[in-house]
C-alpha positions as CSV (number, residue, x, y, z in Angstrom):
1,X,-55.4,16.8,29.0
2,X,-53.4,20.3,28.3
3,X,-53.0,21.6,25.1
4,X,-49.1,21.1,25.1
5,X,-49.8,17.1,26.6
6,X,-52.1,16.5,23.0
7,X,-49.7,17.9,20.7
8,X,-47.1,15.7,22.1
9,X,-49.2,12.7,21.8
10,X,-50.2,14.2,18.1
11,X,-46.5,14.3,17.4
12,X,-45.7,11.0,19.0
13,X,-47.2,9.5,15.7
14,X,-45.9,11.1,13.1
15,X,-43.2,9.1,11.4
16,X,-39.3,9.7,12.2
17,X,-36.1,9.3,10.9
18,X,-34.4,7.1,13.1
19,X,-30.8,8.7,14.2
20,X,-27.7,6.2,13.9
21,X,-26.6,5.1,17.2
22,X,-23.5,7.6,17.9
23,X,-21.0,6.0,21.1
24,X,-19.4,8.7,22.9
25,X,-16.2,7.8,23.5
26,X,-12.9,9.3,25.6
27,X,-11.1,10.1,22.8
28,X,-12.3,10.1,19.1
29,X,-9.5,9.2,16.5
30,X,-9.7,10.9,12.8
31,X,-8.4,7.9,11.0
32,X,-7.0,8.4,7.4
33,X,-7.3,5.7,4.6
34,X,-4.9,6.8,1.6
35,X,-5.0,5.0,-2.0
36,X,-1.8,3.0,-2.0
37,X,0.3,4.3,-4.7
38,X,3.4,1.7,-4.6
39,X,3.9,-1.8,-6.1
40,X,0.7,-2.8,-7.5
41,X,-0.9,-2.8,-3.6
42,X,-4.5,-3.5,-3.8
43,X,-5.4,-4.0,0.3
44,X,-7.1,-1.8,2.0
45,X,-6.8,-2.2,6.3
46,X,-10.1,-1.1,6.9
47,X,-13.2,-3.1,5.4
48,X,-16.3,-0.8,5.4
49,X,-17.9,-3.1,7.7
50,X,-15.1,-2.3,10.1
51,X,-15.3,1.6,9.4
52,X,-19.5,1.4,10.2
53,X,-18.2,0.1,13.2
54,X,-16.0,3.1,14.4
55,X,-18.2,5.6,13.2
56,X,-21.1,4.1,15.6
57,X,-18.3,4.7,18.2
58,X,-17.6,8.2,17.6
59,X,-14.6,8.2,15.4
60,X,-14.2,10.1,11.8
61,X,-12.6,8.0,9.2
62,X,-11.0,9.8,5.8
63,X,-10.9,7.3,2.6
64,X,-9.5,8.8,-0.3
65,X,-11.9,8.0,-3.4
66,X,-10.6,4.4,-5.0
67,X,-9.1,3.2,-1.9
68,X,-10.3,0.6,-1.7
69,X,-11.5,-0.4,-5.6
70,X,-8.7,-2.8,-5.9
71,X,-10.1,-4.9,-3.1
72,X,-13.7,-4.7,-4.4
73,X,-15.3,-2.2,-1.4
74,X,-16.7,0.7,-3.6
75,X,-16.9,4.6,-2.6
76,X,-20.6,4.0,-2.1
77,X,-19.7,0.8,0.4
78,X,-17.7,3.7,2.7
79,X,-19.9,6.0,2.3
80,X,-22.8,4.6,3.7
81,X,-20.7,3.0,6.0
82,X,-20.3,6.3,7.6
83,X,-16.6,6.9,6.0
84,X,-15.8,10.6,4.1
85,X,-15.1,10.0,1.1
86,X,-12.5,12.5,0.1
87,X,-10.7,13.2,-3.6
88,X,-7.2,14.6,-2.6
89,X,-4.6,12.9,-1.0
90,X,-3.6,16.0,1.2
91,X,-7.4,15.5,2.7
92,X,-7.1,12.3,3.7
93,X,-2.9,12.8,5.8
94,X,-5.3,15.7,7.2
95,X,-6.4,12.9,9.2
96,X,-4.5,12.3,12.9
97,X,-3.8,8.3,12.3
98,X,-2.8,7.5,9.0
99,X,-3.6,3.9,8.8
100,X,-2.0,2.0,4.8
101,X,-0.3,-1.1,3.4
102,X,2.6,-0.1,2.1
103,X,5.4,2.7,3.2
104,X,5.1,6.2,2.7
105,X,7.2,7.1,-1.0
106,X,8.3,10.5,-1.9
107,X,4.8,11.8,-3.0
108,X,3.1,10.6,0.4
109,X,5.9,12.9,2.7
110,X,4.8,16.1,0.7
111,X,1.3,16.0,2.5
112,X,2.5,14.5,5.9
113,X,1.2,16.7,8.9
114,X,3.4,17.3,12.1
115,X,2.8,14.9,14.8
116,X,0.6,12.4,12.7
117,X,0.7,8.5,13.8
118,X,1.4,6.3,10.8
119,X,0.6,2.5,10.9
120,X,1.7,0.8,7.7
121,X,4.3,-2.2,6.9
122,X,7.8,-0.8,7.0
123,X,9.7,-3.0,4.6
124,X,13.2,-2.0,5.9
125,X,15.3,-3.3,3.4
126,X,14.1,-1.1,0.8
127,X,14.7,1.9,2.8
128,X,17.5,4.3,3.6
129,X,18.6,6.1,6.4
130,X,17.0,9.5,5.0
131,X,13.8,7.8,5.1
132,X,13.9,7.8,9.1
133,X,14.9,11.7,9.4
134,X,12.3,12.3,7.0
135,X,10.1,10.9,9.9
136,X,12.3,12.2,12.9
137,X,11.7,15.8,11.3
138,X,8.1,15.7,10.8
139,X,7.4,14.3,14.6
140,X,5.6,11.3,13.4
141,X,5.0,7.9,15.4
142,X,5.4,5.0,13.2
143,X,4.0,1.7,13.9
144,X,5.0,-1.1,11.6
145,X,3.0,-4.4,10.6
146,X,6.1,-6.6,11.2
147,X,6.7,-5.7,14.7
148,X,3.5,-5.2,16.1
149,X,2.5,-8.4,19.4
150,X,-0.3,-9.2,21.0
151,X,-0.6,-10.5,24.0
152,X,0.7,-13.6,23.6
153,X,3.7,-12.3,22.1
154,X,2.9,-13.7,18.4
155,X,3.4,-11.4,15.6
156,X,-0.7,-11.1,14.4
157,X,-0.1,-9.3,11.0
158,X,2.3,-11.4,10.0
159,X,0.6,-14.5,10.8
160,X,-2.3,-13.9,9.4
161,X,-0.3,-12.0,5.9
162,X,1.9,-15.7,6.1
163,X,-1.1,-18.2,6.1
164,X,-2.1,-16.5,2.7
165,X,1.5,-16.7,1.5
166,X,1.9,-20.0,2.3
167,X,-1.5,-21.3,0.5
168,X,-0.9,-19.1,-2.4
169,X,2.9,-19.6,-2.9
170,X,1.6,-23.7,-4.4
171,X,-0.9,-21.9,-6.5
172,X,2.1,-19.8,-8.0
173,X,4.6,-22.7,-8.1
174,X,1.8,-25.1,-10.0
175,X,1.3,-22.1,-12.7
176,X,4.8,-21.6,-13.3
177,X,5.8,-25.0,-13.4
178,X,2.6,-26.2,-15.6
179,X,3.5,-23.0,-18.2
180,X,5.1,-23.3,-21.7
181,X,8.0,-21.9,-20.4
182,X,8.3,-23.4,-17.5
183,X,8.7,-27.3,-17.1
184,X,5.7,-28.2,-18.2
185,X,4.6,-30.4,-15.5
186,X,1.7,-30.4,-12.4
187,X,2.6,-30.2,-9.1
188,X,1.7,-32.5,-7.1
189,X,1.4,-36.2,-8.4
190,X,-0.7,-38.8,-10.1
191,X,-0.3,-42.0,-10.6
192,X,2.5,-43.7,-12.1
193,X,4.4,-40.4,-12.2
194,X,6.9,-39.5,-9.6
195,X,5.4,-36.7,-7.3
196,X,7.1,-33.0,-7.4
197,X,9.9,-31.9,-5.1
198,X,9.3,-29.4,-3.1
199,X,11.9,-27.6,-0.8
200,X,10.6,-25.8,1.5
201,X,13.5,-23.0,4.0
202,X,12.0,-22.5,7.2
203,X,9.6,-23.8,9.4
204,X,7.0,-21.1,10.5
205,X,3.7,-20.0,9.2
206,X,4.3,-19.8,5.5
207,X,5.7,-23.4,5.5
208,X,2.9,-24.9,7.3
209,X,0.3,-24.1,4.9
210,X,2.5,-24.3,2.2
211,X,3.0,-27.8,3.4
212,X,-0.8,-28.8,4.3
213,X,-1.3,-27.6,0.2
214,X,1.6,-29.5,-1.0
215,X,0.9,-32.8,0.8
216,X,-2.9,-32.2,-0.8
217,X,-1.5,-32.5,-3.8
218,X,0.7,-35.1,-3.4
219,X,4.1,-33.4,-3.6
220,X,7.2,-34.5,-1.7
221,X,8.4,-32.1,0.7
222,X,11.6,-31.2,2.4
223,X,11.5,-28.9,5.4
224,X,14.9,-26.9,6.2
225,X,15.7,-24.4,9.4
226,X,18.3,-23.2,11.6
227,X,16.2,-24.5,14.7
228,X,15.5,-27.8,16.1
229,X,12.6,-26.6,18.4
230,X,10.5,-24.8,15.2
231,X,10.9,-28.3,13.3
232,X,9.5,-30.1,16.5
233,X,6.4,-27.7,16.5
234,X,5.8,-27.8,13.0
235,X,5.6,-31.6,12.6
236,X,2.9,-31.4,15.4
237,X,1.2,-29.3,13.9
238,X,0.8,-30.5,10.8
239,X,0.3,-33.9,12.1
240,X,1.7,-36.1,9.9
241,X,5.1,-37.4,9.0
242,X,7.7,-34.8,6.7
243,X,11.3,-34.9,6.0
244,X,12.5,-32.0,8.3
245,X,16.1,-31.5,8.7
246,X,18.4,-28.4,10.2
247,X,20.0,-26.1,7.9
248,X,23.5,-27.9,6.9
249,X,25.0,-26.7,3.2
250,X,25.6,-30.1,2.4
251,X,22.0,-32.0,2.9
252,X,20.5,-28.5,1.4
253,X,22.7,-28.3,-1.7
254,X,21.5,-31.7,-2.5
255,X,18.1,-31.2,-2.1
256,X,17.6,-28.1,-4.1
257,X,19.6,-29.1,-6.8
258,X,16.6,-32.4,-7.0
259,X,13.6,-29.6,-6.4
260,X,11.3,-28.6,-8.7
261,X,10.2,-25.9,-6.3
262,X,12.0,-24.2,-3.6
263,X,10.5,-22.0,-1.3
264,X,12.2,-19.1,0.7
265,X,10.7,-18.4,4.1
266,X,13.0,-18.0,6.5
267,X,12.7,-14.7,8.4
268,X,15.6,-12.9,10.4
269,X,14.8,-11.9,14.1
270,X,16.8,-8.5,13.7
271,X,14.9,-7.5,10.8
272,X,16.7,-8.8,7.9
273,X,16.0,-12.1,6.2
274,X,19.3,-14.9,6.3
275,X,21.1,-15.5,2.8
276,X,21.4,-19.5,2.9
277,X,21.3,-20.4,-0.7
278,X,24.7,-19.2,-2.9
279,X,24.4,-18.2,-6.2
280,X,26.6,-21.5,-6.7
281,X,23.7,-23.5,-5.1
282,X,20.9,-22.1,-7.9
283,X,23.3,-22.8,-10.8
284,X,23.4,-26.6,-9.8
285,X,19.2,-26.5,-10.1
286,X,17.2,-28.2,-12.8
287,X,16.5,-25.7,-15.7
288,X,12.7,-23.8,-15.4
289,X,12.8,-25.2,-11.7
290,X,10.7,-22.3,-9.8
291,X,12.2,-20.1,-6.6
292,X,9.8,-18.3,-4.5
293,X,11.4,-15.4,-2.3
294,X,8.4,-15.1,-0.3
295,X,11.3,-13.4,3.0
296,X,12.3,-10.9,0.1
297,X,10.6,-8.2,1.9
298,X,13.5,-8.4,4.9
299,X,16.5,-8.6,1.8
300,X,15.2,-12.3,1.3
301,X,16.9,-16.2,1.1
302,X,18.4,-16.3,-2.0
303,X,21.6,-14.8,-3.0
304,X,20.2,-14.3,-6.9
305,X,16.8,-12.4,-5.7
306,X,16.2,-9.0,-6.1
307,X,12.9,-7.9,-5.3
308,X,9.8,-7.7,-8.5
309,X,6.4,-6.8,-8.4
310,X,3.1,-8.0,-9.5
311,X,3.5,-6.7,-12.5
312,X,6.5,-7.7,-13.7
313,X,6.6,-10.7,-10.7
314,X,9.4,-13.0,-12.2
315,X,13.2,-13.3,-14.0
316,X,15.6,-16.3,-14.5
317,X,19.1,-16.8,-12.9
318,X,20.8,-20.2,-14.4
319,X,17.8,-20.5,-16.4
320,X,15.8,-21.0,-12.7
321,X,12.4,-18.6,-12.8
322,X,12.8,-16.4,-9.6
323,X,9.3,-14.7,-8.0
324,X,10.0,-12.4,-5.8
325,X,7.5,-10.1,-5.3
326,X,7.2,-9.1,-1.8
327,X,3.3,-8.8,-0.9
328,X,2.4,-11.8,-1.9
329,X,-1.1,-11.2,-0.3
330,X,-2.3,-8.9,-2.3
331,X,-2.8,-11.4,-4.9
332,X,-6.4,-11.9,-2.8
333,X,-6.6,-8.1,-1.7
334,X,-10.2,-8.9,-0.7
335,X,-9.3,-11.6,1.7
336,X,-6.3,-9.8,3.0
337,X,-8.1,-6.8,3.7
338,X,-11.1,-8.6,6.2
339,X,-8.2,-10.2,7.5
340,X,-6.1,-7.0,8.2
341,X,-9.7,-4.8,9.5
342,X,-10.0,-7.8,11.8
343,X,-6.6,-7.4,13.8
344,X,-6.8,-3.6,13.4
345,X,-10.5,-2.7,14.6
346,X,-10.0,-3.8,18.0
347,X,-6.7,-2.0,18.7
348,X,-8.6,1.1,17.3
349,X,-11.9,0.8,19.4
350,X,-9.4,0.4,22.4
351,X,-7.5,3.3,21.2
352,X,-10.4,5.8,21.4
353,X,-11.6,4.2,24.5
354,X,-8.6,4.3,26.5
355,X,-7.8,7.9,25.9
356,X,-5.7,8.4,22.5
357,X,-2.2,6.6,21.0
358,X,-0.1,7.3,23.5
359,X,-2.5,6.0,26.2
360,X,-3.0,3.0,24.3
361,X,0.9,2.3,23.8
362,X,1.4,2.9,27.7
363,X,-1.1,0.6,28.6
364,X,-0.1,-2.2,25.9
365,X,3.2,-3.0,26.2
366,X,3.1,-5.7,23.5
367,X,1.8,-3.1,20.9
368,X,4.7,-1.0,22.1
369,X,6.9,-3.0,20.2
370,X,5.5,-1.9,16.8
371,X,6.8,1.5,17.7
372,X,9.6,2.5,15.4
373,X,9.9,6.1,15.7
374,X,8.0,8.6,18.3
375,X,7.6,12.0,18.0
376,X,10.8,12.9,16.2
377,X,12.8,10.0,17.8
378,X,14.0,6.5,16.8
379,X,12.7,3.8,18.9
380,X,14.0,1.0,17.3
381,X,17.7,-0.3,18.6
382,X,17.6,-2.7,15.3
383,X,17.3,0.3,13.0
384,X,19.9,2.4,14.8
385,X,22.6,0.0,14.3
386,X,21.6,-0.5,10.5
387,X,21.9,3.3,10.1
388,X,23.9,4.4,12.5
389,X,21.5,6.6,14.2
390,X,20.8,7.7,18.0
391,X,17.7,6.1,19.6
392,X,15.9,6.1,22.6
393,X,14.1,3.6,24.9
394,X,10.1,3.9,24.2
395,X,9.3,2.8,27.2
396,X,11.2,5.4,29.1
397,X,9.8,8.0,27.1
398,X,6.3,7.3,27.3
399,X,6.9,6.6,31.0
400,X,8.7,10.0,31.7
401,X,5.6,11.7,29.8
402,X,2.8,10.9,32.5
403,X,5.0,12.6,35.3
């Protein structure tokens, strides 16, 4: 044996460090998670279980110290999780991909880098057309929560943000309702006591599980929308028998002026959320009846809401309590965060993988869709309209940038 074959054996058993597995990957992102600063947001999009996973596949990840407190993941949970835990808020927009909850406010533009990707909820109500130019003139690519598809051409955030709103919207009704200065009575119903009305507008997500909760507790509900179709699929799937009926002002007006509990969730295909209860309507209610807005975030159901927080969650019109706070999920920020890592971890593996964004958007055409602005244009037709702005055709821009 050669002197340079025993010192390799000697070596061989001395005790090592064991190096983290590192994935080399086609394109590594620099992803930014910033401390939401707007509306009593507690979510996070990224659990640090999720980050450990990017960092294994070669990608740097930014979280600005406290991000992500509010949904119980700690400094220390990122940081050994692979994360960079950084105290300024102009370190973590350093970042390429800028991935929050909420939209950017006035602070959050003061740090925003030329050219970065931005994946957040867009709210569009609650902006103005200045907030798009701000965008436009910084070159950024904005992907909102609401419009993002998958590949079955379902809407994944806001499924999975609506199945929390619709078991937690009960949970609110039953605590309003039960208070002092509310009607003082349970929802639901025991015996010998006629059961709660509940009203519910709209027939997707949110009203399912609002309505497996209610019938749980014994409540009668009422199921209203504009389409026949959606209250054909949403008696099979809850699977039982409900009072559905299509939206007429008549049958409605009559109903919520018996609720106890009526329950906004009807959602507008262009963006903005149908008025289909007057003001007229909620002065006929039953005084401390509860309203949940939960479609307040698209301009909402109700012609008396106006949009609360979490803080201050609640007001009275006719004497009816009004809750209108629009993230209603981040009542459970904990939950809502897993839930939001889960639909955005893949799309960010893939990301890197395939080669970068605009790769990703190219190859994805269902993601595509998410796209509201790109690189100092307006994608969106919807938004054009409501602001009078030009736009142009994603699809023909991303196509006549691989030529």
């Amino acid at each position: 044996m050669t002197g340079f074959e025993e010192l390799a054996k000697q070596t061989s058993l001395y005790p090592k460090e064991l190096a983290a597995a590192v994935k080399s990957t086609q394109s590594s992102l620099l992803i930014g998670l910033p401390k939401e600063v707007s509306l009593q947001e507690n979510r996070i999009a990224l659990t640090p279980e999720a980050v450990a996973i990017l960092v294994r596949n070669g990608h740097e990840v930014r979280v600005e110290t406290n991000a992500g407190v509010g949904a119980k993941f700690s400094d220390s949970d990122y940081s050994e999780a692979g994360a960079h835990i950084v105290y300024s808020t102009k370190e973590v927009y350093e970042a390429n991909l800028i991935l929050k909850i909420e939209p950017l406010v006035a602070d959050e533009f003061n740090h925003l880098r030329q050219g970065t990707t931005i994946i957040s909820a867009l709210n569009l109500p609650a902006h103005e057309r200045s907030y798009f130019e701000k965008l436009n003139d910084r070159n950024v690519t904005g992907i909102a929560y609401e419009l993002i598809e998958d590949k079955a051409e379902g809407l994944p955030v806001i499924r999975s943000m609506s199945e929390m709103a619709g078991s937690i919207v009960l949970l609110i009704a039953g605590e309003y309702l039960s208070s002092a200065n509310g009607r003082g009575i349970i929802l639901g119903g025991i015996t010998g006591v006629p059961p709660t009305k509940v009203v519910i507008i709209g027939a997707g997500t949110v009203a399912e599980f609002a309505t497996r909760a209610a019938l749980g507790l014994g409540a009668d509900i009422k199921i209203f929308d504009k389409d026949l179709y959606k209250l054909q699929r949403f008696k099979y799937a809850i699977g039982t028998s409900v009072y559905t009926s299509i939206l007429d002002s008549d049958t409605l007006s009559e109903a919520i002026e018996r609720a106890d509990v009526v329950i906004g969730a009807l959602r507008g295909d262009d963006g903005r959320s149908p008025v289909v209860v007057t003001d007229t309507m909620v002065s006929r209610m039953k005084p401390h009846s509860v309203i949940i807005d939960v479609a307040i975030d698209q301009g909402g159901n109700f012609e008396t809401s106006r949009m609360t927080s979490h803080k201050n969650p609640t007001f009275r019109v006719h004497d009816v309590i009004h809750f209108c706070v629009p993230n209603i999920a981040a009542r459970v920020p904990h939950t809502a965060s897993m839930a939001l890592s889960n639909i955005f971890l893949p799309f960010l593996l893939q990301t890197g993988t395939i080669g970068g964004i605009e790769a990703m958007l190219y190859a994805n055409r269902w993601f595509m869709k998410g796209v509201y602005c790109h690189k100092g244009t307006l994608t969106n037709p919807h938004i054009a309209r409501t602001y009078n702005m030009r736009y142009k055709d994603l699809e023909l821009i991303l196509g006549a940038g691989r030529f």
